[in-house]
C-alpha positions in Angstrom: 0.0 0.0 0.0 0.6 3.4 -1.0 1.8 6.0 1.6 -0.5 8.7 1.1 0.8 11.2 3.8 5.0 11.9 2.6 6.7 14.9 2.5 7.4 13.8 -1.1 3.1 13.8 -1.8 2.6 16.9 -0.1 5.0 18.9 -2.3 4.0 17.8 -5.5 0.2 18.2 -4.5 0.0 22.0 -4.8 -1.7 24.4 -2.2 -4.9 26.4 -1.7 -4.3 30.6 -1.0 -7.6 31.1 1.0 -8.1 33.9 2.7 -7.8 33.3 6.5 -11.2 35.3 7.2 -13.3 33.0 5.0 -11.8 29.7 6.5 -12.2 31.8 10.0 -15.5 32.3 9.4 -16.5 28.6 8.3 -17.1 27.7 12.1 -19.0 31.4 12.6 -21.8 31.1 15.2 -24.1 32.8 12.6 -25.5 29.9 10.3 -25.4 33.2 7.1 -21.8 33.8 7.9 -20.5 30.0 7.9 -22.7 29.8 4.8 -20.8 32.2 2.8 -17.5 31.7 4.4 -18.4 27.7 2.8 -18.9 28.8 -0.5 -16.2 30.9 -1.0 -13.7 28.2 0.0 -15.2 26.0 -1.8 -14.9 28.4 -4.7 -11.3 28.9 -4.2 -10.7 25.3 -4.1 -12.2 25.0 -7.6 -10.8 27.9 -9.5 -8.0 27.1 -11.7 -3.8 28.1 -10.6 -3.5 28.1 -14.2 -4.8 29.2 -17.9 -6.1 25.9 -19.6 -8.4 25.2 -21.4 -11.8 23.6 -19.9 -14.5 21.0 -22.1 -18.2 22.5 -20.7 -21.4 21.6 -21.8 -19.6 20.1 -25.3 -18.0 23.3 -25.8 -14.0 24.7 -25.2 -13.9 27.6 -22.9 -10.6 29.2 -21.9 -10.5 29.3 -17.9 -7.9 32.2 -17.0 -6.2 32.1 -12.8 -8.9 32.2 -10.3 -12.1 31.5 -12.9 -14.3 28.1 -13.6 -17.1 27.5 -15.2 -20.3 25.6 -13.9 -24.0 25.3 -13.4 -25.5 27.3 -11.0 -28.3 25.0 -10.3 -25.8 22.3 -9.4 -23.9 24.7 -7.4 -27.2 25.5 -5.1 -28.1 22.1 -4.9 -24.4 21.3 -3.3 -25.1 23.9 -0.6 -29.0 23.2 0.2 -30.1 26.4 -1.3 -33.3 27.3 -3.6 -32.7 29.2 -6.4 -34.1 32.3 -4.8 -31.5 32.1 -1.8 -28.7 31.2 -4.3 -29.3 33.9 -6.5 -29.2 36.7 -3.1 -26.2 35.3 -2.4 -24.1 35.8 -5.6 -25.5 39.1 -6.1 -24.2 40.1 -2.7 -20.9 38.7 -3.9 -21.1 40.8 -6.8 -22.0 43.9 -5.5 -19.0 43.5 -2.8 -16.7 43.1 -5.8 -15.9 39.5 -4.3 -17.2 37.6 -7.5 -18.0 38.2 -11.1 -20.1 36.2 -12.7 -20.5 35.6 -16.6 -23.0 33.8 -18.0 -21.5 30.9 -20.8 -23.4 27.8 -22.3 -25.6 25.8 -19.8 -23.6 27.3 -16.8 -21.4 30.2 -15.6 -18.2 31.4 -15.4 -17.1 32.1 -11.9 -14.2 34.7 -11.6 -12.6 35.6 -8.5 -11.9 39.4 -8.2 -8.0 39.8 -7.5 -7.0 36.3 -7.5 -3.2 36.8 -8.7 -3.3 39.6 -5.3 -4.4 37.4 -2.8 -2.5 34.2 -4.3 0.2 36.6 -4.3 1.2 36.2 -8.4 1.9 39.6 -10.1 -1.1 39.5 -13.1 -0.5 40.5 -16.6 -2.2 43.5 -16.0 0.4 44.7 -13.0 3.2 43.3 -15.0 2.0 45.6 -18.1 1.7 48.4 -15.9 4.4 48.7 -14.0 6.9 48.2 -16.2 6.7 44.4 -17.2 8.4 41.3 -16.0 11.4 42.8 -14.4 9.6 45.2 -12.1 7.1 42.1 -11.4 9.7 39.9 -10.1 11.4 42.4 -8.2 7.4 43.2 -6.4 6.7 39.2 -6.1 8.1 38.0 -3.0 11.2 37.0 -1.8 13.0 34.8 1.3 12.9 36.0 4.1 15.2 38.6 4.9 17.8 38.0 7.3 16.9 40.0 11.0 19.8 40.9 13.6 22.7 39.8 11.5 21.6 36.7 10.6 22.7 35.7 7.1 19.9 33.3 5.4 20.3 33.2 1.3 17.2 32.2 -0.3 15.9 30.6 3.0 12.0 29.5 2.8 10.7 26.9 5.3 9.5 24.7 2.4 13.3 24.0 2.2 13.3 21.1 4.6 13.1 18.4 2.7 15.3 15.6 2.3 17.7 16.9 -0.4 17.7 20.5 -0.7 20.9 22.7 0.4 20.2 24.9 3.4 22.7 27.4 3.9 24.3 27.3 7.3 23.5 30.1 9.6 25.9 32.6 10.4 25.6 35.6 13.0 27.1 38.4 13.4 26.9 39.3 16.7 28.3 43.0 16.0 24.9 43.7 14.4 23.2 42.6 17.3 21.9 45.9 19.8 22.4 43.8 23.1 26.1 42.7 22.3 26.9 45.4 21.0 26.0 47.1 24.6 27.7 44.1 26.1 31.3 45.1 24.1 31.3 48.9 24.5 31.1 47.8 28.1 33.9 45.6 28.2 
């Protein structure tokens, strides 16, 4: 039998970026809250990381970051909702600029507004208007900087794993404000 649960599985899986308020609000006391909070996740879950192309309804559909396409009715059903109820909801997610909705073919296509911001990828539009790729990279994010004279090159925590090179650590304790008390004294 397969392992399932490796180190090895859970890197090549890939990740969910939901917002920590919506998985927050899942357990909310307040039945409308947890409601919403579930189908947002459950919306992030389903949107694509990636342009590709998606088969709907017989048809090819191009499915851009943070958009997919399905039925509405199917949707509602999932979550235990009439039409009527549904329908409040995704208008309230629209007029909160959370959602846009477009109708296609026997379904809809579900966009999430700033994907690439909250997943933290620079979108084609930023890229084009700041100055393309090169001021993109330099605005994505980086390791973590080193604090208090600790030197870290490209350090991420995703970095322990069996064979990948973690620089050793090195501090400089002359950068540090309480040693540097500590020697003046001395």
């Amino acid at each position: 039998m397969k392992k399932f649960y490796t180190m090895e599985n859970f890197l090549k899986s890939g990740y969910y970026n939901i917002p920590r308020v919506i998985v927050d609000n899942e357990q909310s006391s307040c039945e409308k809250t947890a409601l919403r909070a579930r189908i947002l996740s459950y919306f992030y879950q389903k949107v694509y990381f990636a342009k590709g192309e998606v088969t709907f309804n017989g048809r090819r559909y191009v499915c851009f970051r943070g958009e997919f396409i399905a039925r509405q009715v199917e949707l509602a059903e999932y979550f235990n909702l009439d039409r009527k109820q549904w329908n409040r909801i995704m208008t309230d997610f629209q007029s909160e600029s959370i959602l846009k909705i477009e109708r296609v073919r026997g379904g809809s296509r579900f966009s999430i507004v700033g994907y690439d911001c909250i997943v933290g990828k620079k979108s084609a539009q930023y890229k084009q208007a700041n100055g393309g790729d090169k001021a993109a990279e330099e605005a994505a994010p980086k390791a973590k900087k080193a604090k208090l004279g600790v030197s870290v090159e490209n350090y991420y925590p995703e970095h322990h794993v069996k064979g990948c090179y973690i620089p050793k650590l090195e501090i400089d304790l002359s950068k540090i404000p309480e040693f540097q008390e500590k020697n003046t004294d001395k």
